[in-house]
C-alpha atoms as one frame of an Amber mdcrd trajectory, in Angstrom:
protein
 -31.969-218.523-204.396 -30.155-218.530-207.713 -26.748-219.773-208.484 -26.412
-215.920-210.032 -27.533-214.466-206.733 -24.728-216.795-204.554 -21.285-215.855
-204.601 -18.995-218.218-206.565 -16.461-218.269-203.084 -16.849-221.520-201.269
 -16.996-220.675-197.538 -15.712-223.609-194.588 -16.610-222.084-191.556 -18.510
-218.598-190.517 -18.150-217.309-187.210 -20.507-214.897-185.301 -19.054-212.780
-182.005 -16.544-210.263-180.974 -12.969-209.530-182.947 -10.344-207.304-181.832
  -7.946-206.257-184.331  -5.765-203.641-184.987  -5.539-201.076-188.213  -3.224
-198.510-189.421  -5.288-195.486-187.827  -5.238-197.229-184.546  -3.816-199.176
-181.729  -7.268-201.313-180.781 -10.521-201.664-182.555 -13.103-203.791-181.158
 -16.229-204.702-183.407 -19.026-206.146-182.253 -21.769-208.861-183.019 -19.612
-209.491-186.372 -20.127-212.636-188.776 -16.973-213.448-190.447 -16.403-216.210
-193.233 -13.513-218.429-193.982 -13.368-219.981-197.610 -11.698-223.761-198.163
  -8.729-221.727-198.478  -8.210-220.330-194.970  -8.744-216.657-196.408 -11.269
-214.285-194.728 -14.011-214.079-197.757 -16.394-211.454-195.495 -17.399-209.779
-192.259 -20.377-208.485-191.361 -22.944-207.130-189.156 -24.451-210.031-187.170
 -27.903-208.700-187.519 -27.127-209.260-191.196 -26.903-213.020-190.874 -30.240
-213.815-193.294 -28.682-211.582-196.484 -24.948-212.899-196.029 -26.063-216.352
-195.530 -28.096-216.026-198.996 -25.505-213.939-200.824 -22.307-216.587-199.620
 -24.437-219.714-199.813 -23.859-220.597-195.947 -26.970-222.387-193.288 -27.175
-219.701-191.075 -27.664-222.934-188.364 -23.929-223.521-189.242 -22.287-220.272
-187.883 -20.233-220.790-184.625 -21.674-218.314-181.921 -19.090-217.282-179.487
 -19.709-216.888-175.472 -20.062-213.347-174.262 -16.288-213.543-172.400 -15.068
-214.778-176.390 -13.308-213.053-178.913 -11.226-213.561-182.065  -8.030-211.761
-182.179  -5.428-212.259-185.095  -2.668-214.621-184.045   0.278-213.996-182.624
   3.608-213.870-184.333   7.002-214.886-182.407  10.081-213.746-183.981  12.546
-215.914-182.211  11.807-219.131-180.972  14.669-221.846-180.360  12.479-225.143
-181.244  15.388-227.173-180.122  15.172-225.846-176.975  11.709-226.859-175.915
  12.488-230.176-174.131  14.146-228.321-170.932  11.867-225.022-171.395  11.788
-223.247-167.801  14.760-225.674-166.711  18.398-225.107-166.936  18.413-221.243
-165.171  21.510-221.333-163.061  24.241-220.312-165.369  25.319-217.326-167.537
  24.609-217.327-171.124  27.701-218.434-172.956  28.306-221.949-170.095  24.726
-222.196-170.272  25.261-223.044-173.655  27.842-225.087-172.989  26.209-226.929
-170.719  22.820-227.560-171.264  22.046-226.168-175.007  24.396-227.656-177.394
  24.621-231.019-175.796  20.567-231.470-176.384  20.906-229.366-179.910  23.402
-232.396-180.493  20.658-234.784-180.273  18.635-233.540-183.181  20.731-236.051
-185.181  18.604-238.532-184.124  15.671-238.124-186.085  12.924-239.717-184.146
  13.876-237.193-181.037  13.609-234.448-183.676  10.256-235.607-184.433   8.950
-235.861-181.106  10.224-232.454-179.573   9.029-230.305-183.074   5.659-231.806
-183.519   5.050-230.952-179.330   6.610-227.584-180.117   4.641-227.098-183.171
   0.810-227.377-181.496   2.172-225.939-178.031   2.568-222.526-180.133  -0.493
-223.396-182.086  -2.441-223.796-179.467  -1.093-220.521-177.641  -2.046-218.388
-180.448   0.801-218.358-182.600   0.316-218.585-186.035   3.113-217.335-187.649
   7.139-218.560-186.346  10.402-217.939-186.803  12.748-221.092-185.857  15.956
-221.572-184.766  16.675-225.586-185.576  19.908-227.102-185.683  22.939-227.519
-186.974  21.347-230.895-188.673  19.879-230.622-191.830  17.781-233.279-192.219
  15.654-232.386-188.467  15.653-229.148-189.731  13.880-229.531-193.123  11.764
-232.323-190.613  10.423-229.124-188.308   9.560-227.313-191.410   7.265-230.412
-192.803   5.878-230.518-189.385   4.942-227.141-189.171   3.582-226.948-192.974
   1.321-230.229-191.685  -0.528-228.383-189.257  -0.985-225.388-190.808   1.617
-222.708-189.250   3.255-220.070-191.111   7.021-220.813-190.353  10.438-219.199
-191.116  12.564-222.037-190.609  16.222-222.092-190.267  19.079-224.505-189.974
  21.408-223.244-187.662  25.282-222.562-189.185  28.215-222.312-186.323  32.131
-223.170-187.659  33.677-221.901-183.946  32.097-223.670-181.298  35.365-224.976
-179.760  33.879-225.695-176.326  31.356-228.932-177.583  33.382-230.165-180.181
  31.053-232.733-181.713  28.334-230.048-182.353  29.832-228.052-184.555  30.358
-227.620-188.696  33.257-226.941-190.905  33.245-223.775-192.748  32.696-225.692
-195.977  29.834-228.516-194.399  27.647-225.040-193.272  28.067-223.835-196.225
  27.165-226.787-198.242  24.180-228.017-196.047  23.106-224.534-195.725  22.522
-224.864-199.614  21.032-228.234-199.285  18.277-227.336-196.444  17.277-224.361
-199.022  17.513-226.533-201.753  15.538-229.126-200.515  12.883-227.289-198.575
  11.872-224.685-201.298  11.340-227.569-203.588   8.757-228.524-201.001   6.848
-225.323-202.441   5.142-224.875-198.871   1.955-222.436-199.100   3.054-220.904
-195.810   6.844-222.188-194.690   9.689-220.873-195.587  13.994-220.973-195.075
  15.510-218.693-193.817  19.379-218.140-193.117  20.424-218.663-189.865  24.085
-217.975-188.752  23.712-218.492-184.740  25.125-215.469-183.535  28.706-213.569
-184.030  31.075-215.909-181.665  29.867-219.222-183.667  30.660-218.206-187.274
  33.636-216.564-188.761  33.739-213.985-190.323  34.574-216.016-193.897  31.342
-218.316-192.761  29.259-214.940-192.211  30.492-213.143-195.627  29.315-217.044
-197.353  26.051-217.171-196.114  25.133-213.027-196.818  25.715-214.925-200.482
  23.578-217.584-199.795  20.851-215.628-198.635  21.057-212.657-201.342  21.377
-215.293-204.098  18.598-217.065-202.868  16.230-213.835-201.791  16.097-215.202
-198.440  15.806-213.338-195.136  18.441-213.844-192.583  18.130-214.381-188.846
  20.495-214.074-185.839  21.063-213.274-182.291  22.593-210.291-182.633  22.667
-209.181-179.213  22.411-211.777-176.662  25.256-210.954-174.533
C-alpha cells in the first residue's frame, strides 16, 4: 500500500456491529454489520459496510485484527444528552422525598449546596457525578453547581478531564431568606458570576462551557435577573433556569 493510496486521517479505534441513530427523515434507523472509525480526535472519520472491512482497512491505514466486534445483543447509539442535572445534588440522590418542593429545599438542598465551599467535598461528589453520567450514556450535560465559584469552575475541570461535553453553571440566588448563610448579595452574584466566566473561558475547554444560571424566579430579584440577562448577552452565553418547578 502507498502512503498516496492511505488517507492522511489518523484513526484510534474502529468498531464493527450494530448502530442506531436517528436522522432528519426519521425517528429510528438501524444499520447493520457497520464499521465505523474514530480519529485521535474523537471525530467519526467513516462508516461502512462490514463486508467492506479489507478496502477501508487499506484506504484508512487500520489492522483489520484491531476492529472491536460487538456481541449480537450490542449496539452503538449516540449518547444521551441531559438538560438539567443538579450535580450538587447527587450525594442524597433517591433520598430526601418526604417534603414539598420549596421546605425540601430548605431542608435538605441548600444546607448540602452549602457545603460545596469546602473544596475537597466538591471534588469528591463531581468527579462520582461526572463518570456516574458517563457511564450511563450521557455525553453531553447541563449543570446546576453552586452558589461557590471556585467548586463550580472545579466541576467544569472535572468534566473537561474525562471527556464530557458540559454546560456548566454557577448558581446566582440574592433572596434566599430561609438558609441565610447560603445565599449572595446582589453585587457578590454579580461579580462572581463574572469571575466563574472569566476564569473558565480562559480555560479554552474543547467541549465545556459556562453558562448563566439564575436558580429560579423566588431566589433572584428582579435587579439580579435584569444583571445577569447582561452578563449573558455581553458574554454570548446561554442562560439556564428552573422556570417552572412549582
Amino acid at each position: 500500500m502507498t502512503s498516496s493510496n492511505k488517507s492522511a486521517v489518523d484513526i484510534a479505534h474502529v468498531y464493527r456491529g450494530t448502530f442506531v441513530h436517528s436522522t432528519d427523515h426519521t425517528a429510528v434507523e438501524i444499520l447493520e454489520d457497520r464499521l465505523l472509525g474514530v480519529d485521535t480526535e474523537g471525530k467519526i472519520a467513516f462508516i461502512g459496510s462490514g463486508q467492506e472491512v479489507g478496502s477501508l482497512s487499506q484506504k484508512w491505514g487500520f489492522e483489520a485484527l484491531a476492529v472491536t466486534q460487538l456481541g449480537q445483543y450490542e449496539f452503538f447509539m449516540p449518547g444521551m444528552v441531559d438538560t438539567h442535572i443538579h450535580a450538587s445534588q447527587y450525594s442524597y440522590a433517591g433520598t430526601a422525598l418526604d417534603l414539598p418542593l420549596l421546605q425540601w429545599l430548605n431542608t435538605y438542598t441548600f444546607p448540602v449546596e452549602a457545603c460545596y465551599k469546602d473544596l475537597a467535598f466538591a471534588r469528591n461528589v463531581y468527579t462520582h457525578v461526572v463518570k456516574r453520567t458517563l457511564r450511563n450514556g450521557t455525553t453531553t450535560a447541563c449543570y446546576f453547581a453552586t452558589i461557590h465559584t471556585d467548586a463550580s469552575l472545579l466541576l467544569g475541570q472535572i468534566a473537561n478531564d474525562f471527556g464530557q461535553r458540559a454546560l456548566v453553571g454557577k448558581v446566582c440566588m440574592d433572596t434566599n431568606n430561609f438558609v441565610p448563610h447560603y445565599r449572595e448579595t446582589p453585587d457578590e452574584s454579580h461579580d462572581e458570576t463574572n469571575r466563574f466566566i472569566s476564569e473558565m473561558l480562559k480555560k479554552k475547554y474543547p467541549l465545556v462551557m459556562p453558562v448563566v444560571t439564575p436558580r429560579f424566579a423566588l431566589s433572584c430579584s428582579a435587579a439580579l435577573l435584569g444583571h445577569l440577562g447582561e452578563i449573558a448577552k455581553n458574554n454570548h452565553l446561554h442562560i439556564q433556569v428552573s422556570f417552572a418547578s412549582l
